[in-house]
Every structure is written in C-alpha cells, then in structure tokens.
C-alpha positions as CSV (number, residue, x, y, z in Angstrom):
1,X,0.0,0.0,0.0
2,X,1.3,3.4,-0.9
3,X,0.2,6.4,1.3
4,X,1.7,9.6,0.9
5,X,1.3,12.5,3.7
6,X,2.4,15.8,2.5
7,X,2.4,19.4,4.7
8,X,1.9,22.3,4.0
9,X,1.9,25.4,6.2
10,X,-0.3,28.6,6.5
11,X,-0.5,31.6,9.0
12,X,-4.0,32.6,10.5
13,X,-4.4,36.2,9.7
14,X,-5.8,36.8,13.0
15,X,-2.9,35.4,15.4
16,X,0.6,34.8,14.7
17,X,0.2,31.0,15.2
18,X,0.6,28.3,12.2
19,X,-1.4,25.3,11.6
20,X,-0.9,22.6,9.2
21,X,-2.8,21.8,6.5
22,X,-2.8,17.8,5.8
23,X,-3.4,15.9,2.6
24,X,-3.3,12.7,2.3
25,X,-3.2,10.6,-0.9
26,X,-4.0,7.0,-1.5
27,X,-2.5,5.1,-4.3
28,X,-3.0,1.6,-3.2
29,X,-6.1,-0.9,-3.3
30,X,-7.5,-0.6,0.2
31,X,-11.2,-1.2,2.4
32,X,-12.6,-0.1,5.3
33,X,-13.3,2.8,7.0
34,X,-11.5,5.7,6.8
35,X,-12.5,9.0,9.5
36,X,-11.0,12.0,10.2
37,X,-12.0,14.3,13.0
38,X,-9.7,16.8,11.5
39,X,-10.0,19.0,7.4
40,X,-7.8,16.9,5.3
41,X,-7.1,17.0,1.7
42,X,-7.5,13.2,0.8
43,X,-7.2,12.4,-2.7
44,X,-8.3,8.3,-3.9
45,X,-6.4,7.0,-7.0
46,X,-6.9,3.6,-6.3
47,X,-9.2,1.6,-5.2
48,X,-11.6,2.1,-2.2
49,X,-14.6,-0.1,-0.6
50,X,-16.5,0.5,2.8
51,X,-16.9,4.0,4.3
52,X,-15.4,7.7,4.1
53,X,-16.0,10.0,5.9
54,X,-13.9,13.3,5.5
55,X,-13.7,17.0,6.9
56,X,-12.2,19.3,4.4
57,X,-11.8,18.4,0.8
58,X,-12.2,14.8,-0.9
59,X,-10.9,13.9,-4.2
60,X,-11.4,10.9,-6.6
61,X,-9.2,10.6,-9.4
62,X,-9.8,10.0,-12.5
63,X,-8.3,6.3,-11.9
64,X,-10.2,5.4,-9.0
65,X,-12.8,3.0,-8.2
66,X,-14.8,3.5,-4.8
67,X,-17.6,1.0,-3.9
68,X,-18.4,3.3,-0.7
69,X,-21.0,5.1,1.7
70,X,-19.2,8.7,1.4
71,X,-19.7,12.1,4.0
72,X,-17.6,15.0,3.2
73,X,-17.4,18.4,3.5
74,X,-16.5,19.5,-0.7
75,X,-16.3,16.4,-2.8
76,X,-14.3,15.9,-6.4
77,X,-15.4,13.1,-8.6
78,X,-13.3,12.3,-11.4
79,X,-13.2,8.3,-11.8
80,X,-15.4,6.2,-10.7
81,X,-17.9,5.9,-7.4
82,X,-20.9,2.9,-6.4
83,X,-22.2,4.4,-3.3
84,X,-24.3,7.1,-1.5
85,X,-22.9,10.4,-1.2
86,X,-23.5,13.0,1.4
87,X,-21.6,16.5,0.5
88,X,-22.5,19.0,3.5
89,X,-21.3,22.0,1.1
90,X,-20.4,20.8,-2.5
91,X,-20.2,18.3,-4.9
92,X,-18.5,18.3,-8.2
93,X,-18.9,15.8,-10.8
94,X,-15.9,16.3,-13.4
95,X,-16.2,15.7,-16.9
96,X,-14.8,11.8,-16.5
97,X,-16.7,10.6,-13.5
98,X,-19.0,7.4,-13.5
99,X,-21.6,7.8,-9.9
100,X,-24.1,5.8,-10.0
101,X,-25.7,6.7,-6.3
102,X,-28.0,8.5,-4.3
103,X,-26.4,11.9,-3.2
104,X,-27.6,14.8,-1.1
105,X,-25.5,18.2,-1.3
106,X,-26.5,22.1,-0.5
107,X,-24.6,22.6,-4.2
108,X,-24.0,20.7,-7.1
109,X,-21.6,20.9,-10.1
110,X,-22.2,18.2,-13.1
111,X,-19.6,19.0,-15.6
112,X,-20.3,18.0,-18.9
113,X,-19.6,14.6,-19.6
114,X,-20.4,13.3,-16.6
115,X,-22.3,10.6,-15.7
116,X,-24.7,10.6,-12.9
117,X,-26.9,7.7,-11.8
118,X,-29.6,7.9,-8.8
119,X,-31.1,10.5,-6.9
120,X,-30.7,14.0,-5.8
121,X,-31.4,15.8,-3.1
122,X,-30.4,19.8,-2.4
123,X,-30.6,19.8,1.2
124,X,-31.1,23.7,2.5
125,X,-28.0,25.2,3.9
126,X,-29.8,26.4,7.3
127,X,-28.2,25.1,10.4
128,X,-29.9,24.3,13.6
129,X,-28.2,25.1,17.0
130,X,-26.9,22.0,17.8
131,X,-25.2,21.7,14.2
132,X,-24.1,25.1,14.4
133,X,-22.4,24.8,17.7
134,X,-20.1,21.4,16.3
135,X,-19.4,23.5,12.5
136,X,-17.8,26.4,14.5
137,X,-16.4,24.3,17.3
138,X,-18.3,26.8,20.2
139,X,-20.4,25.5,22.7
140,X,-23.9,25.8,22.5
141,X,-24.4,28.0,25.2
142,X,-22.0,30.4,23.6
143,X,-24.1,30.4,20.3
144,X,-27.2,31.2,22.4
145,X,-25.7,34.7,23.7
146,X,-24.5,35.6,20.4
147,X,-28.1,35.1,18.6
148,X,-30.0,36.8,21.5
149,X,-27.3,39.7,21.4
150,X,-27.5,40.4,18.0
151,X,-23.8,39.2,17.3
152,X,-24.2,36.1,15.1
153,X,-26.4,36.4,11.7
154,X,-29.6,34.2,13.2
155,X,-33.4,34.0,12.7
156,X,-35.8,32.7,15.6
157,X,-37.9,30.4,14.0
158,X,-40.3,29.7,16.7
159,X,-38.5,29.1,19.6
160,X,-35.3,27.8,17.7
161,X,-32.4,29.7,16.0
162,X,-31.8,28.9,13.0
163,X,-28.6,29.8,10.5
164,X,-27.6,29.9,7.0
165,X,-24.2,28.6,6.4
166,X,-23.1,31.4,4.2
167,X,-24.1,33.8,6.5
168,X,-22.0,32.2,9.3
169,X,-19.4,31.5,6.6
170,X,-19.3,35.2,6.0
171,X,-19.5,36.8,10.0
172,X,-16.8,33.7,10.4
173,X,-14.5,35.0,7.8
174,X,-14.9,38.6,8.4
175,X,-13.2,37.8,11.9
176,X,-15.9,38.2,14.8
177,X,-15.9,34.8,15.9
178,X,-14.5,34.9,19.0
C-alpha cells in the first residue's frame, strides 16, 4: 500500500500562530473505513470499498474506483464511485466521473460529460443550533448569547435559532468569531 502524507503550512491572519494543512493521498487498493475528526485534503487513485468520511476536501481521481458510503465536507469526482454520497457543502462531478448513487449536497456541479446515476437531493444550507455549535467548534451556550445579542447572523424560528451557512461563513470570515 502506498500512502503519501504531504504538509503544507499557512498563517491565520488573526494570530501569529501556524497550523498545518494535511493531505493525504492513497495510491494503493484498500477497504474499510476511513474517518477524520480533522479538514484533510484526501485524494483516492486507487481503489476504495467500505466508508469515508472526510472533513475538508475529498478527491477521486480519475483512476479510481470506490464502492463506498461517502460524508464529506466539498467532494471531487473524477473516476469512478458505487455508493451514497453525502456532501455538507459541495459536490463536483468532473467531466470523466461514473456515480451511480444517491447523493444529497447544498450545491452541485455536473460537468459536462459526466455521468450521474440515482437520486438528488439539495438539502437547505440552514443550520440548527446543535449543528451550528459542532461547524464552528463553540459550545452551545456560547451560540445562544451571540443570537440573543445580536452578534451572530440568526433568525428565531419559533423558539429555535436557525442559521444559514453562508451567513456564518461570511461573519466567520470577516473575523468576529470569538
């Protein structure tokens, strides 16, 4: 099995700490389940059965063949995929992939040539509290005073907050997360 791990750095604007970004590339025939907690950059070229399930990015080559339940944050199709597919903000189907599956995704790309087999489903990109609270990494409490203070982009719907992704995507990146 060949498994590369290559690093890369990049500075947070806001402190003067680093993180590392990971990716991780698989080049080997392989089954499973594969997890991470953590974004990675994992790009398949081989071959893949069982389950993914991926924070960050996810890439199938154009080589690849994955017989596979997959959950990722952005997912790139370019070979081959037999399995159910849950993107939680994109999915792109490039001009060489084969998915024959069910998927559910906020936003979809087919590119032309594609092939897509199955179902679709464009989920809403609105956010409960709960859900909120583990995509920003900020207890729930803390949410709460933000949304009755006026500091977080949030309707009451009801009783319940709820919150549109690109709305928290934008007040994220414009630096008032706390």
């Amino acid at each position: 099995m060949a498994m590369g791990l290559n690093r890369g750095r990049k500075e947070e604007s806001k402190a003067n700490t680093e993180t590392e970004e990971k990716s991780i590339e698989i080049n080997a025939k392989m089954q499973g389940t594969l997890s991470f907690k953590d974004p990675v950059n994992l790009k398949v070229n081989g071959n893949f059965n069982g389950t993914l399930e991926v924070r960050g990015t996810l890439t199938i080559g154009n080589a690849a063949f994955v017989e596979a339940h997959i959950t990722g944050d952005n997912i790139i199709i370019a070979g081959k995929v037999r399995g159910d597919i849950i993107a939680k903000r994109m999915l792109v189907l490039m001009p060489t992939a084969v998915l024959t599956g069910n998927i559910q995704t906020p936003k979809l790309n087919i590119v032309e040539g594609a092939i897509f087999q199955g179902k679709c489903q464009m989920v809403e990109d609105v956010l409960n509290l709960e859900e909120l609270a583990r995509y920003l990494e900020i207890e729930t409490p803390a949410i709460v005073e933000l949304a009755n203070t006026g500091k977080i982009p949030a309707t009451k719907d009801g009783d319940s907050w709820v919150f549109e992704r690109s709305k928290i995507d934008n007040w994220a990146a414009s630096g008032k997360i706390k």
